[in-house]
Steps between C-alpha positions, in 0.01 A plus 500: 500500500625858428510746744352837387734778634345825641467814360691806550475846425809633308474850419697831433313832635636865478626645820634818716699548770400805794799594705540747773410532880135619382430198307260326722324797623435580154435175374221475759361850380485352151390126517188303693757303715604550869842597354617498867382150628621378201848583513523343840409131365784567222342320220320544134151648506222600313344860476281742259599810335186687486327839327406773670138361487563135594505356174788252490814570286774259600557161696836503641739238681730723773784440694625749750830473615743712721397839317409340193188390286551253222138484311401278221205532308287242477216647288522892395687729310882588578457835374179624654682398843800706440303779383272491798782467767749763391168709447489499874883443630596817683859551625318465857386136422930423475440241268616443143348285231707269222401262272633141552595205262155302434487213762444119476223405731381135576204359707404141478105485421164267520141546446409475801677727683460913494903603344449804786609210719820360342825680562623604187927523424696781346783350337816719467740164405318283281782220575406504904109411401527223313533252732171656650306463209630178310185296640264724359447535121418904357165545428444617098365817433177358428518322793582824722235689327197226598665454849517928518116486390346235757729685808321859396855693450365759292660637211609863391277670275232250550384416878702797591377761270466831705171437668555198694580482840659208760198441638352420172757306401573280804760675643392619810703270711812717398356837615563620810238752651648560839843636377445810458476798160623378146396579190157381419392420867185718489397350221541134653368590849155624311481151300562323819215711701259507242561088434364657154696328191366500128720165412691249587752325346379087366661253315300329213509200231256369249446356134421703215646744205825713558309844441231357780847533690670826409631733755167807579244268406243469787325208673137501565297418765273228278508370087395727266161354463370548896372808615643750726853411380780730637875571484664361791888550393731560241830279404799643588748172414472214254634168374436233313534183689436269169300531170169651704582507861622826657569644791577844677417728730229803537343800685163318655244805663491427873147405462575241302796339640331233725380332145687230370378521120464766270468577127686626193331672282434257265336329794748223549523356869822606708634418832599779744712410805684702766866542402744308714651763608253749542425619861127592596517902486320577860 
């Protein structure tokens, strides 16, 4: 019998590098992490990079050390981030920004398990990792992109397109409301008192035509031939499993979230499921 390695996530992301006795302090101004408590426990984390309105912009991996802050980003754009810090670094904040080397990261993953709680590597000598990683075989990009899809990471440009917030997209578990101002926190403290969200994120799959599947086309509530049929959702990520089988993910109202079927508009049957990842908003 052949034993079927695991799977591991090998990717390259861009990153930057915050220096200077300020960096945590303004790191904490800037990101939805407890910069502070974090840099106690000495390891990789997650945080969000948010608008001024709450909408989220970037997912970031951080690592705080001494007076340093190596960042990697996991989903967003390099640019916008640079643009947006040294937009608001003041010789008072006595810290500098620089742009790093892009960095390896690895995580072994499942799909089972939410990839928020796997410790991810950073790999500065590829020769000291092998070792680590020769019992696991690289998962393809198609591979990555269907695991990426049934965990809920949400992509640039599509889940995160300048509207959507953490909340809607299952990342409330890395926002921290008791740590005090940073940019966006009035925004997030009204969505958290009002418990008021128009979506949430869902993963899908069903049978049918590519263009029943193309990214903006909505889901409805019923077929086309039943009365009383509504959109529910849009599609924000495809792919095509095999000849007529796809899956992805897509904006659901909050009304109808609790359903576990829904529509395209051609009236074909889907399946909607909570994303593996995805962390109930309230």
């Amino acid at each position: 019998m052949t034993e079927t390695k695991s799977l591991i996530w090998d990717e390259t992301f861009p990153s930057l590098l915050l220096k200077g006795e300020g960096t945590a302090a303004f790191l904490h101004g800037q990101t939805t992490a407890d910069i502070f408590a974090q840099k106690k426990l000495e390891r990789i984390f997650l945080s969000c990079w948010l608008s001024t309105k709450g909408s989220l912009k970037a997912l970031l991996e951080i690592r705080i050390s001494n007076n340093m802050a190596e960042i990697v980003i996991i989903v967003g754009e390099i640019n916008s981030i640079i643009e947006g810090f040294e937009a608001v670094i003041f010789p008072a904040d006595k810290v500098k920004l620089e742009i790093l080397q892009p960095i390896r990261r690895i995580q072994r993953i499942n799909h089972y398990q939410s990839w928020k709680e796997s410790n991810p590597i950073w790999i500065v000598n590829s020769d000291l990792i092998e070792n680590q990683v020769s019992d696991y075989t690289k998962a393809t990009k198609k591979e990555l992109e269907i695991w990426k899809i049934r965990q809920g990471i949400p992509g640039f440009d599509r889940e995160i397109n300048g509207d959507t917030n953490p909340y809607e997209l299952g990342l409330g578990d890395i926002i921290k409301l008791d740590k005090g101002c940073y940019l966006g926190q009035e925004a997030i403290a009204r969505f958290f008192r009002s418990k008021s969200l128009k979506y949430q994120l869902r993963y899908w799959e069903g049978f049918g035509k590519s263009n029943d599947f193309d990214i903006g086309k909505n889901f409805f509530s019923a077929n086309q031939y039943e009365a009383l049929r509504k959109k529910v959702g849009i599609i924000t990520s495809s792919i095509r499993i095999n000849d007529n089988y796809f899956n992805g993910l897509a904006l659901i109202k909050t009304n109808f979230v609790d359903k576990n079927v829904g529509f395209t508009e051609n009236g074909e049957s889907i399946k909607i499921k909570k994303p593996i990842s995805f962390t109930n908003p309230f």
